[in-house]
C-alpha positions in Angstrom: -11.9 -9.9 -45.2 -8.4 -8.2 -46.0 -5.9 -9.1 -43.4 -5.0 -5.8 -42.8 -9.0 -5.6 -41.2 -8.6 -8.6 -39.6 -5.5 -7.2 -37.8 -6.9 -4.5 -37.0 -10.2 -6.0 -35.2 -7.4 -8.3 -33.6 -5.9 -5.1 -31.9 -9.3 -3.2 -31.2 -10.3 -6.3 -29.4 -7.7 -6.2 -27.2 -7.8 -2.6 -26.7 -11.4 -3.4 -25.6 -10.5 -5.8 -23.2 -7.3 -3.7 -21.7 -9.5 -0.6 -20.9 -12.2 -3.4 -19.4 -9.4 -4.7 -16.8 -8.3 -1.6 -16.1 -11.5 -0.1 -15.4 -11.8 -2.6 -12.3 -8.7 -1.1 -10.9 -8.2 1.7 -8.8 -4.6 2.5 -8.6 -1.9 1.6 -10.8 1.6 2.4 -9.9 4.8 1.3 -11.9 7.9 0.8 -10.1 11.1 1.8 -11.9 14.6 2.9 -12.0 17.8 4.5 -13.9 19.8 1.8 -13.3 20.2 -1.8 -12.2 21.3 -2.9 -8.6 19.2 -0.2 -7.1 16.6 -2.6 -5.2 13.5 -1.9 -7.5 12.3 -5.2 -7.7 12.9 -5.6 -3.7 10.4 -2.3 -2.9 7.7 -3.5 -5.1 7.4 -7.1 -3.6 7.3 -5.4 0.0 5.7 -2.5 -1.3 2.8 -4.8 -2.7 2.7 -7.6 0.1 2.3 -4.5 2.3 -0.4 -3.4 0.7 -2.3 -6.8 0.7 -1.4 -6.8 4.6 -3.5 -3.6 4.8 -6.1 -5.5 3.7 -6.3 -3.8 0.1 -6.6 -6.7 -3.0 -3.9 -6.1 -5.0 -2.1 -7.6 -8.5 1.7 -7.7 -9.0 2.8 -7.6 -12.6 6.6 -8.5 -13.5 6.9 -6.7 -16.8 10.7 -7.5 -16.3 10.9 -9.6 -19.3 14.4 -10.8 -19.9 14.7 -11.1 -16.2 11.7 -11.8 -14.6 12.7 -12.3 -10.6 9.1 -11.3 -8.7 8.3 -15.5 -8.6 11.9 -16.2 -6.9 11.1 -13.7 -4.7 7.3 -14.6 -3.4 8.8 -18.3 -3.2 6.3 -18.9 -6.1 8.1 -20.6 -8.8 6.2 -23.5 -10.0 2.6 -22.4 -10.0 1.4 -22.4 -13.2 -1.7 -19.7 -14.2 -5.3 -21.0 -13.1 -8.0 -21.3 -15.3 -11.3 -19.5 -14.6 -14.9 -21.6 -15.7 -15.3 -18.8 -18.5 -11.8 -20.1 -20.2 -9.6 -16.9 -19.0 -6.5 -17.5 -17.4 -6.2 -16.0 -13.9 -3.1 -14.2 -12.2 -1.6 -16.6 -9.5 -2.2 -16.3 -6.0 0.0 -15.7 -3.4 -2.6 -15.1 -0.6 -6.1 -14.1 -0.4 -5.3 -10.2 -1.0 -2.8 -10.4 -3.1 -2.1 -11.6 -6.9 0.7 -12.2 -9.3 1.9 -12.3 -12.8 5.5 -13.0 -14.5 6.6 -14.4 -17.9 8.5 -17.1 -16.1 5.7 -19.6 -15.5 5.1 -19.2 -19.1 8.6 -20.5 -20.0 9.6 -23.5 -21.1 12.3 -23.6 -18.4 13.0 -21.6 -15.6 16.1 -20.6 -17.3 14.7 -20.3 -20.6 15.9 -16.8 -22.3 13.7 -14.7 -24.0 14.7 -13.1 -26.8 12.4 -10.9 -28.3 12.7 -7.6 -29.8 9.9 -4.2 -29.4 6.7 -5.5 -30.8 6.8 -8.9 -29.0 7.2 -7.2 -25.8 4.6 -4.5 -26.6 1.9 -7.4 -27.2 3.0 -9.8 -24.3 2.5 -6.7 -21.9 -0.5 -5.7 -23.2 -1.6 -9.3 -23.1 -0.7 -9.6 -19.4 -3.0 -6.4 -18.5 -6.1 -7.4 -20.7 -5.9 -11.3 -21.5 -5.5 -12.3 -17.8 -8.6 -12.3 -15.5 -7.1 -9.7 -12.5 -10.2 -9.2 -10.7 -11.3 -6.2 -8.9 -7.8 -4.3 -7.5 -7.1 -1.3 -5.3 -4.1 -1.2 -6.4 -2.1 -2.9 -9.2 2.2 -3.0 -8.9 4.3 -3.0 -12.2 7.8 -4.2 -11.7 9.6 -2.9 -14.6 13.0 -3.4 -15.6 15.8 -0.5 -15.3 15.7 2.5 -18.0 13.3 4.2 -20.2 12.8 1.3 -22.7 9.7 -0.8 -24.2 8.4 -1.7 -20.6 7.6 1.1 -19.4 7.3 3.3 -22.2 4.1 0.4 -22.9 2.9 0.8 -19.6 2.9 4.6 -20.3 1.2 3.9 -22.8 -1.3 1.7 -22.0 -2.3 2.5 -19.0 -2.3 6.4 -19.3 -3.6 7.1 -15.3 -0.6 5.3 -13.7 1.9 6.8 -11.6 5.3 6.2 -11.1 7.5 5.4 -8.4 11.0 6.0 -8.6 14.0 4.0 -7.2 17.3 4.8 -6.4 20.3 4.7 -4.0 22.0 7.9 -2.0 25.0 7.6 -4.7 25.9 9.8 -7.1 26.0 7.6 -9.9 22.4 6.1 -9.2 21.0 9.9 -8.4 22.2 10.8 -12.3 20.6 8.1 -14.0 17.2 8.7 -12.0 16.7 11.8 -13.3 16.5 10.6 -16.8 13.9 8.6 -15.4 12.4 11.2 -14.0 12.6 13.2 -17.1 11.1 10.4 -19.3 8.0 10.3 -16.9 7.3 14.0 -17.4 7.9 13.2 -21.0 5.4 10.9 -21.3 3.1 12.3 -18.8 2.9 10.0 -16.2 2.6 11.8 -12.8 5.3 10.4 -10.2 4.3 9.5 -7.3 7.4 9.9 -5.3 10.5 8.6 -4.9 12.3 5.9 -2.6 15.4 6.1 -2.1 16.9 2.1 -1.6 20.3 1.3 0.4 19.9 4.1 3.1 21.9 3.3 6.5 23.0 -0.2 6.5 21.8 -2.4 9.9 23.8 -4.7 11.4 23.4 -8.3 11.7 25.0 -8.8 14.6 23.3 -5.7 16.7 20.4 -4.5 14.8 21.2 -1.1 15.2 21.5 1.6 11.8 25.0 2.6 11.0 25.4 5.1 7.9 28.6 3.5 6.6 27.2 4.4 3.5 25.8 7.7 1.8 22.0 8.7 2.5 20.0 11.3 1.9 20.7 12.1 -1.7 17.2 10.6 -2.8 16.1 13.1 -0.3 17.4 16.4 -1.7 16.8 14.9 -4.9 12.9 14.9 -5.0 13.1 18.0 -3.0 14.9 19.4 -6.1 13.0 18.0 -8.6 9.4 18.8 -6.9 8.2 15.1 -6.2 7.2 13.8 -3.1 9.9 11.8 -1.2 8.0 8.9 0.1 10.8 6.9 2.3 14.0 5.2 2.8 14.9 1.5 3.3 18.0 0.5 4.9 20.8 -2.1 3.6 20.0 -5.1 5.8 21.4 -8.5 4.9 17.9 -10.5 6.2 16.4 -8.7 2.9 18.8 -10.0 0.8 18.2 -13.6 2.6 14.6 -13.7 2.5 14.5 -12.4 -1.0 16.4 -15.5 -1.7 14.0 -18.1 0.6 11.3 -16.6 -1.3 10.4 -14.7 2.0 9.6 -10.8 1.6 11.2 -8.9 4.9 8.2 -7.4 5.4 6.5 -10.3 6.5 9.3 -12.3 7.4 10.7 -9.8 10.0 8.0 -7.8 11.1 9.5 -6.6 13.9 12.5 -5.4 12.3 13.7 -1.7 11.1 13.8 -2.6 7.5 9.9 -4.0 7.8 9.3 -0.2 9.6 10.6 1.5 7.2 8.7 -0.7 4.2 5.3 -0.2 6.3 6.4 3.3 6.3 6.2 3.5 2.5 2.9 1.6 2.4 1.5 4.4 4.1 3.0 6.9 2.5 2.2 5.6 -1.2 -1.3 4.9 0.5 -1.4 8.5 1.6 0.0 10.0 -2.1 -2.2 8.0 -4.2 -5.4 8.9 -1.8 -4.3 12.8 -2.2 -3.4 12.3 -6.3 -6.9 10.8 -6.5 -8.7 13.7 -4.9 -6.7 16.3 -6.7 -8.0 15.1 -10.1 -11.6 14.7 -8.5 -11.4 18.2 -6.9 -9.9 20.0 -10.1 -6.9 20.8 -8.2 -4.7 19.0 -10.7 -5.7 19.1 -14.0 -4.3 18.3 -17.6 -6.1 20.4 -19.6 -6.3 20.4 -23.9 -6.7 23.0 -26.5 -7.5 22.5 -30.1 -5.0 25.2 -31.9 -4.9 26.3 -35.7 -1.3 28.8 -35.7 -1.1 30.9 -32.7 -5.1 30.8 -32.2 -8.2 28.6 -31.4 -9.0 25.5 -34.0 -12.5 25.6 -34.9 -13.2 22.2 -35.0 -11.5 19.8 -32.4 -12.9 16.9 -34.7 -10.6 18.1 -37.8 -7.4 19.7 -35.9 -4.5 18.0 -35.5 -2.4 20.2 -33.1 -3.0 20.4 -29.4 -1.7 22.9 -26.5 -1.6 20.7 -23.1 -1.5 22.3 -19.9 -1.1 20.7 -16.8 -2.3 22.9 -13.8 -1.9 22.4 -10.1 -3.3 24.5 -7.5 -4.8 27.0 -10.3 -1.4 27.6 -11.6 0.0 26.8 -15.0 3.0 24.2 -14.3 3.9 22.6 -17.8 2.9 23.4 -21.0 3.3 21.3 -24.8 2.4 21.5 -28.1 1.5 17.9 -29.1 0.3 16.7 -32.8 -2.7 14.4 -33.2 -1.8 11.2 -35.4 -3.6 11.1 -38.3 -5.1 7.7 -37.4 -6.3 8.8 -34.2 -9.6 10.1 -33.2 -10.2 12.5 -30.5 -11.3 10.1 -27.9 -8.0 8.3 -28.1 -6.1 11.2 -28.3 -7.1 12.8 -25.0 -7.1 9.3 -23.2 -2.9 8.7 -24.9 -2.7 12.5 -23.3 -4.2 11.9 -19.8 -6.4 14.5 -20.2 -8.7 15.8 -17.9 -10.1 18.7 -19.8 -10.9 19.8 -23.4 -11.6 23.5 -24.1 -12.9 24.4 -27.5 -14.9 26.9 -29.5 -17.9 24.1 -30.7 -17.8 20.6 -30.6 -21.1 18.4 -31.3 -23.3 17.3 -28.6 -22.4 13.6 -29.2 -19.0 13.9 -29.1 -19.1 16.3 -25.7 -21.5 13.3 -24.1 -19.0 10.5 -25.7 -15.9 12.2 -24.0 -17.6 13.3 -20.2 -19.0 10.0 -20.6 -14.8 8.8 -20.8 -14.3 11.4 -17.7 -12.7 14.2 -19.8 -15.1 17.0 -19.2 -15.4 19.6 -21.9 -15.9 23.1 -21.6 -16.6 25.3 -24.7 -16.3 28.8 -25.3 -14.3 31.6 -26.8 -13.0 33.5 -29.8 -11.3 32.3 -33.2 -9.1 34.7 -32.3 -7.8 34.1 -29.0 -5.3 32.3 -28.6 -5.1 29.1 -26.2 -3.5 30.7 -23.3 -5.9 33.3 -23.1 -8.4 30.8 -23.1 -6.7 28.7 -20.4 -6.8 31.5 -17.9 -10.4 32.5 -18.2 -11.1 29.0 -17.5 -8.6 29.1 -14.4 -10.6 32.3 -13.4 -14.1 31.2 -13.9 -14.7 33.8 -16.8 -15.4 30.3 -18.9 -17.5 27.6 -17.0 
């Protein structure tokens, strides 16, 4: 066997065993930033020990590479990963509900740097998700490191249905580097989920009470501006800081206290948004919808095509629409998954192929003229003139 087909089983095999894992998991939500400092790694640790609180199981995954911090912060640092009867290795525990995963038991120190460039990181990730025996999840937490890099660009890509949650502070300076993350999910079509906005208020240690000594509300008018949900604030408290150092998340540790409030606030909320994103895709009120084109009209045959208008439509309304070229090495299937897609319309398409893709949950609806063009064929869709 060549060793360009060995490699290449190699990769399919792990595909296989990614979209296996992920299939047990309902929600999967990445946690990111524009910048450093902002908190990120903070929210998802509470954010997730919430969760498992609520009584939902859940997996946290430090994709944080060259500075993995999630096992200083559970006060987990020397567990190394179990082994399951069947050989797998298993995510460590950090109570019944809930589950973790960093690089740094893997290192040979905990101090140990790694050093690795694109590719390494792409396969490690990817060997987190689909090597490692999760388990059945309601929800699965991504810590990813600040910016729009490998991380979560491979996240974005291999996990196509996750949503994003975005973190950032009331400044200025944070506000403008959000955006770009912001921009890069849209980019990559991953739908956000909200966005947090980290270092609202600060609460005094010695009186308990909130005092804005600091900016807030810019998160606010942010996602208001930008059209995404604003799903809480979390005020500067110095126990956080302290019990993310005792390996102690504030959540748990101070239950009582307004920071805890304000993180169970967010567990609902992101509870709430993920419930309501779920039923939009079940209802058809959001849908990312694909078009086979040849020029300025319909492709014939999806199969052989290799451009694509994508539309993504909420409430029955057109909101974003792309032109987006098929790689030659790509079959449809993968295509439409890499695109989140929802929907393909087309003029034919074989009756194997049309059970192969409702079978991957991408319904196809066929119908039309060669020469109508895609949006035309979009908005009899949207008003029932194609079923």
């Amino acid at each position: 066997m060549a060793i360009g087909q060995e490699k290449n089983i190699l990769l399919d095999q792990q595909e296989k065993k990614v979209r296996e894992q992920l299939s047990r998991i309902q929600h999967k939500i990445i946690v990111m930033s524009g910048k450093g400092g902002v908190g990120k790694s903070t929210v998802s640790v509470n954010l997730a020990v919430g969760l498992s609180l609520q009584d939902f199981m859940v997996g946290l995954l430090d994709v944080d590479l060259h500075g993995p911090n999630i096992p200083k912060m559970l006060g987990v640092r020397r567990e190394r990963l179990p082994r399951r009867p069947d050989g797998r290795l298993g995510a460590i525990s950090y109570s019944p509900n809930l589950k973790f995963l960093s690089i740094e038991p893997l290192l040979p120190k905990e101090d140990a740097a790694v050093i690795w460039r694109g590719p390494l990181k792409i396969s490690a990730i990817k060997q987190f998700i689909g090597d490692i025996d999760w388990g059945k999840l309601d929800y699965l937490i991504i810590d990813a490191p600040p910016g729009t890099g490998d991380e979560p660009l491979t996240v974005a890509k291999t996990i196509p249905d996750a949503y994003a949650i975005v973190v950032t502070t009331p400044q200025e300076v944070s506000l403008i580097d959000v955006q770009k993350s912001i921009n890069f999910c849209r980019k990559v079509k991953m739908r956000i989920l909200g966005l947090v906005e980290n270092m609202s208020g600060f609460i005094c240690p010695h009186c308990g009470k909130e005092l804005d000594i600091f900016k807030r509300g810019g998160g606010e008018r942010l996602a208001e501006e930008m059209g995404i949900r604003f799903l809480g604030r979390i005020p500067v408290d110095p126990r956080v800081v302290a019990a993310g150092d005792a390996g102690k998340p504030a959540i748990a540790a101070y239950p009582e206290s307004i920071t805890a409030q304000a993180f169970e606030e967010l567990v609902r909320n992101v509870v709430a948004a993920t419930e309501e994103m779920w039923r939009e895709v079940e209802e058809g009120r959001y849908m990312r919808v694909a078009v086979p084109v040849s020029g300025t009209n319909l492709a014939k045959d999806p199969l052989a095509t290799d451009l694509f208008a994508v539309y993504d439509i909420e409430a029955g309304k057109v909101r974003v629409k792309d032109v987006v070229r098929r790689p030659e090495d790509q079959d449809l299937e993968a295509f439409l998954k890499e695109q989140v897609a929802t929907h393909l319309l087309a003029l034919d398409l074989s009756p194997e192929w049309k059970e192969r893709l409702e079978t991957a949950r991408i319904r196809v609806v066929l119908g039309g003229a060669p020469d109508m063009g895609p949006d035309t064929l979009v908005q009899d869709f949207l008003s029932g003139i194609l079923k």
